[in-house]
N, C-alpha and C positions, 0 to 999 in steps of 0.2 A: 756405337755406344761410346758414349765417353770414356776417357782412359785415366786413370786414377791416379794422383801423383807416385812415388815411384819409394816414399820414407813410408807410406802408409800400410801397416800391417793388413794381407790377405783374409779375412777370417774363414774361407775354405780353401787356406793351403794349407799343409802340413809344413811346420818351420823346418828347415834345412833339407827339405827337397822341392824339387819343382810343383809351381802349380800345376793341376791336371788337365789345363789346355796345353802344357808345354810335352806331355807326358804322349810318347807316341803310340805304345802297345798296351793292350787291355789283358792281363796275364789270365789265366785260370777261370776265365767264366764264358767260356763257350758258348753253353746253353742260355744264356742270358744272350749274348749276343745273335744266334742263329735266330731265336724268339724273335726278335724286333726285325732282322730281315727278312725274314719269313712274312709278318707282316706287311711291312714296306715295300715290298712286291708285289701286294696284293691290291685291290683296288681303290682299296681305301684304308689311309694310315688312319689309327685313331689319334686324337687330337692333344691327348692327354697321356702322362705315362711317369707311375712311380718307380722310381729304382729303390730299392730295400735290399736291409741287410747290414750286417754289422759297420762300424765305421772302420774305415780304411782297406775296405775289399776290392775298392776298385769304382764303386759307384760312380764320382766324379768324371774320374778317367773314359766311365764308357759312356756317360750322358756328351762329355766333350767330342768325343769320337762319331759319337751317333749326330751330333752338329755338325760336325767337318766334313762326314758322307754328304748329309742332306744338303748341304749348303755349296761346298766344291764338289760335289758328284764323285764318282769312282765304282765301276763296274767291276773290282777286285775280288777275291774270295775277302771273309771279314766285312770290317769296317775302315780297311785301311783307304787312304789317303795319300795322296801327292805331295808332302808337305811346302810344293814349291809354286803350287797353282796360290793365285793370288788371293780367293777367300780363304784358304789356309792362313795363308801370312796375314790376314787380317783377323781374323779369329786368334790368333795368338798373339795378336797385340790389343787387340779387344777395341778394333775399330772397323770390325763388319757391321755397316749399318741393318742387315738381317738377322742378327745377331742381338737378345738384350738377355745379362744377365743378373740378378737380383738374388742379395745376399746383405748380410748385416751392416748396415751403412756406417762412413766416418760420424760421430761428431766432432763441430771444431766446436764447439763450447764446451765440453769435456776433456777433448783433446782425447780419446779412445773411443774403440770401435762401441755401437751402441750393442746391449744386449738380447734385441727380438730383430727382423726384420719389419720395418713401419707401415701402417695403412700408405706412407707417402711413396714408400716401392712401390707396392701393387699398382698405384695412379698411374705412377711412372711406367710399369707396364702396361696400362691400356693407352696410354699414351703412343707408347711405340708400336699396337701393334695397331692404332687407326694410322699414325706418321706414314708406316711401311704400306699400308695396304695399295697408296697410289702404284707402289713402286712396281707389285704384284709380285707372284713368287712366292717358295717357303721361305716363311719365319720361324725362327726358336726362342724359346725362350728358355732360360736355366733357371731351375730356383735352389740354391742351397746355403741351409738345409731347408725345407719346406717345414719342419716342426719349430722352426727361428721365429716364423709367422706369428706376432699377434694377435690376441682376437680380431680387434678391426681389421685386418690384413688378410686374415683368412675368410673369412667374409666375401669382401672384395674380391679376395682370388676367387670364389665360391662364383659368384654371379659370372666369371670371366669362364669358368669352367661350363656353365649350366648352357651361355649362349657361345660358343667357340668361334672365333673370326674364322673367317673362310684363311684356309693354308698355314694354319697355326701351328707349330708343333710345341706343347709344354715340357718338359722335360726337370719333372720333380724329385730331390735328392733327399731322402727320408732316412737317418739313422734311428730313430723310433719313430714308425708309423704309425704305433697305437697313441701317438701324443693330436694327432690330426683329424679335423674332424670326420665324423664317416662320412659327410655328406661330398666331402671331398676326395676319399679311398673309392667311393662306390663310384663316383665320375673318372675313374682312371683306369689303365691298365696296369699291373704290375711285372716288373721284372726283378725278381728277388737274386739276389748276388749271395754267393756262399763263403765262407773263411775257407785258403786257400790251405790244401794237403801239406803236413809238414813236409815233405820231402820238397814243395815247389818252394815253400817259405826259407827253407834250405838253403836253396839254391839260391835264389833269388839275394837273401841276407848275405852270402858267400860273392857275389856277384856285387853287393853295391859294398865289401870291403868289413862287414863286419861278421868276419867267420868268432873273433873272440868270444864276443858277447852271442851269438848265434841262439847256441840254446836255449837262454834265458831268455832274448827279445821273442825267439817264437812261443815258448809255454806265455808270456806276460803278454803279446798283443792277439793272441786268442786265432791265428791265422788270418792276420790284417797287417800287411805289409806296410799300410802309412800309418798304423799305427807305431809298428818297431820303428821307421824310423823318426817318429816323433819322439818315443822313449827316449831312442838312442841320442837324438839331436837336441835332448831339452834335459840330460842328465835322468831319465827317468828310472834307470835301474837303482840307482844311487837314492833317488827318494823313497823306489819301494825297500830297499832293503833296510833303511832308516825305518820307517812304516814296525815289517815284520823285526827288527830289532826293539825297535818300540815292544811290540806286543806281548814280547820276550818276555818282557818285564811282569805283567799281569802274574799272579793276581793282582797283588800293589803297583798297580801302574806306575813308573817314572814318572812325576808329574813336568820333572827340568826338561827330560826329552822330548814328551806331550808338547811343551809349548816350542820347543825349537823347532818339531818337527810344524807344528801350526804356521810360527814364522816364519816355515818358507813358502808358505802360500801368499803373502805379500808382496806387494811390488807390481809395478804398470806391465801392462804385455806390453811387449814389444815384436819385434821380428821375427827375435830366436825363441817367441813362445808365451804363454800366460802361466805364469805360477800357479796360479788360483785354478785354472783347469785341469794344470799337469798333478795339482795334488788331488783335485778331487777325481780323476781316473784311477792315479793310482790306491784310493780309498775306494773307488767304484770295482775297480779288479782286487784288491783284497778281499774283502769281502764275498765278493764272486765268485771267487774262489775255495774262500771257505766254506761253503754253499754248495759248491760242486762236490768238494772232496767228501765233504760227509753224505753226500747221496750216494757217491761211486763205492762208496767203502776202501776204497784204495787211494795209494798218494799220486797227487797230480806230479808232471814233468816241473822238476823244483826253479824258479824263476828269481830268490836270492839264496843266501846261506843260513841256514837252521830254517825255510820254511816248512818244509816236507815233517818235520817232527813237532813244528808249531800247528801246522795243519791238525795233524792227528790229535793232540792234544784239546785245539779249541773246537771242532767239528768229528768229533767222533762217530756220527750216527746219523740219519734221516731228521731225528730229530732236532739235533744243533742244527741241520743244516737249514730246516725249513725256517729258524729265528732267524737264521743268517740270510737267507731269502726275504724276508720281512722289510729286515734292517734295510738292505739295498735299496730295494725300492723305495722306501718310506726316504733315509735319506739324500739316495739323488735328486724326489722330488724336492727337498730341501735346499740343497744345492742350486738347482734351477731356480726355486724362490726368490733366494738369497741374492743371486749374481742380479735375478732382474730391478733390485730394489736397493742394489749396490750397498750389503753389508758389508761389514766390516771383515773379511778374507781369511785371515788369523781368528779371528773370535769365533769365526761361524765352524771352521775345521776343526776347531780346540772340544768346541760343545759336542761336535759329530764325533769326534776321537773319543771322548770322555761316555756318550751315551754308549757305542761299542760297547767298550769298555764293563760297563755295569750290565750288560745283557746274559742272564742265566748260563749261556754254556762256556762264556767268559770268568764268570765266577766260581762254575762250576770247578774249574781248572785249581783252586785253593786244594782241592782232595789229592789232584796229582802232580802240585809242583813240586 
């Protein structure tokens, strides 16, 4: 597979840590992994296979891994690997011709990465997997994220899926699987990855050097280790606590903070990350959270300063919580709208801040500021 220039932002890495083919051990998900050997033993691999499960649990990591067996063999307990045998080394340079991986492609007429995966991926996977068949042998192929797919895209996959090349392995990376079609889930297998135990999240945050922020990156990335450290690597504690200092303000919202907090969703991704995603996560986990805590009736492990008392205040009840539930959904589908139609970044966050904002247990809050 061809190998991508070297300035061109990854859109399934996490900024400031390794991509997940560089990434050797698959932490915390056992049972996901024993699943797929267990199979692969067996007589017959199925052809097709979703990994699910929150984003940054590991998915990536163990669709790479489950490559690097199938493709350099290794008769180890796991899925470990020799990383010195020569399809390794070519898999982590991404120039194992058994090997194709599909994900959100450059444009150079935009100059930024596009926002679906194209019908002209999928082509380019059936492409590779007639190319490879002389060569014989397994092929893999990676998609992430599989909900990136277009309709025409998915489609395509859809028919690749229905008739499987002989020695195919799929290998599909779904952070919302209910975005896909079913006729797609029902042609696969799944292996569902879980958010890792605080105590490994723990460990793990203390081990790559961020004991300070520790507590907060683990309550804020939900037991998703690439997600703490995208937080961590992209300033993200910093914009949520801006976020909840915002909300602070309600019932009269600060309108000067509303737009600064807006204007920092502006700006090109680059390397070290997309503004426009790092703000609308940390909108997508506020929210979320407001949502949880009025379900549990108790405060969640606090992930800035003054959230734990803003919580109880705007989510009081089952009630709040289920608007708060609403909201989420209704706006990330917004979200997604937006980025695919290239609105305006600032404007579109400002409108979502603002709708918050005037939602009944938001207003409600006038009784007990």
């Amino acid at each position: 597979m061809k190998t991508e220039p070297e300035d061109i932002p990854e859109p399934d890495r996490v900024p400031g840590a390794p991509h997940p083919r560089h990434t050797a051990r698959v932490i915390g998900q056992d049972a996901a992994i024993d699943a797929f050997l267990d199979a692969a033993r067996g007589e017959r691999l199925h052809h097709a296979w979703l990994l699910t499960g929150p984003r940054g649990v590991g998915k990536a990591t163990l669709a790479w891994a489950i490559a690097r067996r199938m493709l350099a063999g290794g008769n180890g307990p796991g899925l470990d690997t020799d990383p010195d045998r020569p399809e390794a080394r070519r898999i982590a340079a991404l120039s194992e011709p058994r090997l194709a991986l599909i994900r959100r492609p450059w444009d150079d007429k935009t100059g930024r990465l596009r926002a679906e995966i194209t019908v002209d991926e999928i082509r380019r996977l059936l492409s590779f997997f007639h190319l490879s068949a002389a060569e014989g042998g397994r092929r893999v192929a990676i998609i992430d994220a599989a909900e990136d797919m277009n309709t025409a895209a998915a489609n395509a996959l859809l028919k690749v899926l229905e008739e499987p090349p002989s020695d195919a392995l799929i290998l599909m990376i779904a952070h919302q699987p209910a975005r896909l079609l079913p006729t797609i889930r029902s042609r696969c297998r799944t292996l569902r990855l879980h958010p890792l135990a605080p105590r490994q999240m723990s460990g793990l945050l203390s081990d790559l050097g961020l004991n300070e922020d520790a507590e907060a990156l683990s309550a804020l990335s939900d037991g998703s280790v690439g997600e703490a450290l995208r937080l961590a690597g992209q300033g993200g504690l910093d914009r949520y606590q801006d976020l909840v200092d915002l909300f602070s303000t309600l019932p009269r919202m600060d309108r000067l903070l509303a737009a600064k907090f807006a204007d920092g969703a502006a700006g090109r991704a680059g390397a070290d990350g997309d503004p426009f995603d790092l703000t609308i996560t940390v909108l997508d986990r506020f929210v979320t959270r407001l949502a949880r805590a009025g379900l549990m009736g108790a405060p969640l492990p606090q992930a800035a300063r003054g959230e734990g008392a803003l919580m109880a205040r705007l989510s009081p009840d089952d009630h709040a919580a289920r608007i708060w539930a609403e909201a989420q959904a209704r706006l990330s589908a917004r979200a997604r709208a937006g980025r695919a139609v290239n609105l305006d970044p600032a404007a579109l966050v400002m409108d979502m801040v603002l709708e918050l904002a005037q939602l009944p247990p938001a207003q409600a809050s006038l009784t007990k500021a």
